[in-house]
Backbone bond lengths (Angstrom), bond angles and torsions (degrees), N, CA, C in turn:
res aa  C-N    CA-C-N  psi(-1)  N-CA   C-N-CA  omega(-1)  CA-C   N-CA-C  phi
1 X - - - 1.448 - - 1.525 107.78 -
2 X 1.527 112.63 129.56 1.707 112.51 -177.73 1.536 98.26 -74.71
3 X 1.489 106.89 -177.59 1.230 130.99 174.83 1.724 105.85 -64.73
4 X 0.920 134.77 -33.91 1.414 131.57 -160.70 1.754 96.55 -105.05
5 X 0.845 110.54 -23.33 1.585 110.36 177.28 2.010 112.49 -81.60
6 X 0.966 112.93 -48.26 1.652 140.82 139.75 1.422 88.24 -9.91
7 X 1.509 108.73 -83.36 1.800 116.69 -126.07 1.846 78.45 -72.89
8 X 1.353 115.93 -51.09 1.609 128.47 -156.19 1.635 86.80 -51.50
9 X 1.449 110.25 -70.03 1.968 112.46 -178.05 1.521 108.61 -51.19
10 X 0.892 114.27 -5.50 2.055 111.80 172.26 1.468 96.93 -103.82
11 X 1.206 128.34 -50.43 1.864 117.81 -172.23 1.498 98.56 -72.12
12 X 1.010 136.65 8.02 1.277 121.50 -171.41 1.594 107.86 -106.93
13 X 1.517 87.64 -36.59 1.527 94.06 178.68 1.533 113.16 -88.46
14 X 1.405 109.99 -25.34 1.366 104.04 -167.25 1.834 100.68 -63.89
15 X 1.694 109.37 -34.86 1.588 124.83 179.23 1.978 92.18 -34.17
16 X 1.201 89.99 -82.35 1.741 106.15 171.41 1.072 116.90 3.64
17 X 1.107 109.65 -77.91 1.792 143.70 -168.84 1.842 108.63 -56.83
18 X 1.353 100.73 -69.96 1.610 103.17 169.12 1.356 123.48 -65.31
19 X 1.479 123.22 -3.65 1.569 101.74 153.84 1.640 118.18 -78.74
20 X 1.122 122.74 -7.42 1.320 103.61 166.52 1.463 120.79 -106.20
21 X 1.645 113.48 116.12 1.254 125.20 -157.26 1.724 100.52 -58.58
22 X 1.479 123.18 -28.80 1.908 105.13 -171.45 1.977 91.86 -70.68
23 X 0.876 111.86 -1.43 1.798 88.73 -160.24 1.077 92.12 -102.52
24 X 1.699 132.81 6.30 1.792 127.98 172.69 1.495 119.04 -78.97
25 X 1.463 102.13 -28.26 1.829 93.08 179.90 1.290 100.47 -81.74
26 X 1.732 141.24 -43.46 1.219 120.60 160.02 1.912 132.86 -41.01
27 X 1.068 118.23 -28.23 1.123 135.61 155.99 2.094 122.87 -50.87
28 X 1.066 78.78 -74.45 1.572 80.80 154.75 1.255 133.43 -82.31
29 X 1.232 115.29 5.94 1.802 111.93 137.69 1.292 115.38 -86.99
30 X 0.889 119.56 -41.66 1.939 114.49 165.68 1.356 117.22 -45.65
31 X 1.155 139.60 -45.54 1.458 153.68 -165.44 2.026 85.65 -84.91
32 X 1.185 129.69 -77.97 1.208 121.48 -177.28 1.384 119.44 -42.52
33 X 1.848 125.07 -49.78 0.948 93.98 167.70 1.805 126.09 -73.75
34 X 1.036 127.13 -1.74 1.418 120.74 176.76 1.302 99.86 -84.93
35 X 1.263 143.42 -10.51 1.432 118.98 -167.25 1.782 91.48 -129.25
36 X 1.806 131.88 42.80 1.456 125.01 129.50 1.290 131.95 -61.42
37 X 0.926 105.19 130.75 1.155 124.51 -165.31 1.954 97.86 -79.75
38 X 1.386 93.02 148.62 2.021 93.73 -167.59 1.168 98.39 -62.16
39 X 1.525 116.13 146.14 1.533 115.72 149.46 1.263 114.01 -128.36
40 X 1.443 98.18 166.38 1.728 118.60 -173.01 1.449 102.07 -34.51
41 X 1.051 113.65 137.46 1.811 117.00 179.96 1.564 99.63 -91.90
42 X 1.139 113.14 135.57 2.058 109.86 -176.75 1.262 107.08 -94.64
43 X 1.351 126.04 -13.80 1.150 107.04 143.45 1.633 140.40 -66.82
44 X 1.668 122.70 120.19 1.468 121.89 -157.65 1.658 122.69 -69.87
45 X 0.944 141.65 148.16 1.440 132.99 -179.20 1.693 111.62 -42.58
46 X 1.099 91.32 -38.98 1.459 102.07 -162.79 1.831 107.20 -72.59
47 X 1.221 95.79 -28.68 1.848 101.24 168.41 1.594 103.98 -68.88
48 X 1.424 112.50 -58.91 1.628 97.70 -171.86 1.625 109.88 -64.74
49 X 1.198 130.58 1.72 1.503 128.63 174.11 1.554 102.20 -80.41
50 X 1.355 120.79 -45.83 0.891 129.49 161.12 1.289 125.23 -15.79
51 X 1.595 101.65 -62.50 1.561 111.86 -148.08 1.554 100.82 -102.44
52 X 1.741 99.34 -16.54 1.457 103.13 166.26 1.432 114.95 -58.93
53 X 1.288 116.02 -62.63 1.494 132.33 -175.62 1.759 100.46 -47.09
54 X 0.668 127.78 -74.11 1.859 127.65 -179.04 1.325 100.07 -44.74
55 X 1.392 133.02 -66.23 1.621 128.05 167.76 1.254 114.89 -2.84
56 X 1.362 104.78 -77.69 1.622 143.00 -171.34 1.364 82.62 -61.72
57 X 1.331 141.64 -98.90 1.579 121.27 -178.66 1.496 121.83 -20.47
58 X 1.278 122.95 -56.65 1.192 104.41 -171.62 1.466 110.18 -53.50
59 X 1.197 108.50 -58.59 1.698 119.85 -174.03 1.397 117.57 -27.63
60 X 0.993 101.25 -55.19 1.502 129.58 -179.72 1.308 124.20 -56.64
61 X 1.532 107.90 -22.03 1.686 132.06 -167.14 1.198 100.10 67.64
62 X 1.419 148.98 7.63 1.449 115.89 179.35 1.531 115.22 -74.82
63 X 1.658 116.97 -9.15 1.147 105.93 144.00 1.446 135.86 -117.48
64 X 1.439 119.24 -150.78 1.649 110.21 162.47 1.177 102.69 -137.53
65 X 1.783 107.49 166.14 1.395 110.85 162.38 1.138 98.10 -101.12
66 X 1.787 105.45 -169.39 1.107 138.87 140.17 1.680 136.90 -101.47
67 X 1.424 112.28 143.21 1.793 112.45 -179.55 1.499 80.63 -62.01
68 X 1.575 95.83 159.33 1.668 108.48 121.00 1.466 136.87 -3.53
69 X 1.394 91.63 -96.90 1.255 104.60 171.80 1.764 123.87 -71.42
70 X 1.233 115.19 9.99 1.449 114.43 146.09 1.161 113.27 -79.19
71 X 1.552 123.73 -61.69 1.506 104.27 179.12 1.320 129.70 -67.89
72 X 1.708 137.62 -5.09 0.905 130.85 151.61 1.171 106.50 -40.20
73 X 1.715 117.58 -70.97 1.880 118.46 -144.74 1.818 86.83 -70.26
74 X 1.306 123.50 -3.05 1.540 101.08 -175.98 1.817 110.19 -89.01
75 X 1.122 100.95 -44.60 1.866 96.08 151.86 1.067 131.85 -90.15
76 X 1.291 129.55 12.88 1.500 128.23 135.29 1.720 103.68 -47.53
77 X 1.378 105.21 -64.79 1.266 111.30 -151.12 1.912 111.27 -80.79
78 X 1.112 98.31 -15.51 1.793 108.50 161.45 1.268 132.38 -107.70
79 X 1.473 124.52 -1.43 1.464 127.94 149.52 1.259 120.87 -124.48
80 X 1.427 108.64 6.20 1.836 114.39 176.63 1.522 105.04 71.18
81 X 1.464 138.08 17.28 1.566 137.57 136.15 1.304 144.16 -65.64
């Protein structure tokens, strides 16, 4: 489906949609959340470098993980849970 065929099947429906007055305040939470504006991420650069660098290890195999269920049976087996 092109862009203009898209927009026509969205105005048609969106028409739809706004005649029924309960489905407008849900509507305008959709539109609000799409139109926040970015904010500062609290996570610091220096953490996602972090998590880059280990990534890149894992990938790489220079390290390993663990399943799930490895670290379950590993505190099962070191705090008795």
């Amino acid at each position: 489906m092109g862009a203009l065929e898209l927009r026509n099947k969205l105005t048609e429906q969106f028409n739809l949609f706004i005649q029924d007055d309960s489905k407008l305040v849900a509507l305008d939470g959709i539109f609000d959340a799409m139109n926040v504006v970015d904010s500062p991420s609290l996570v610091s650069e220096e953490h996602y470098k972090i998590v880059e660098e280990r990534r890149r290890k894992y990938h790489s195999g220079e390290t390993k993980g663990s399943s799930w269920e490895e670290v379950k049976q590993s505190l099962k087996s070191k705090y008795g849970f």
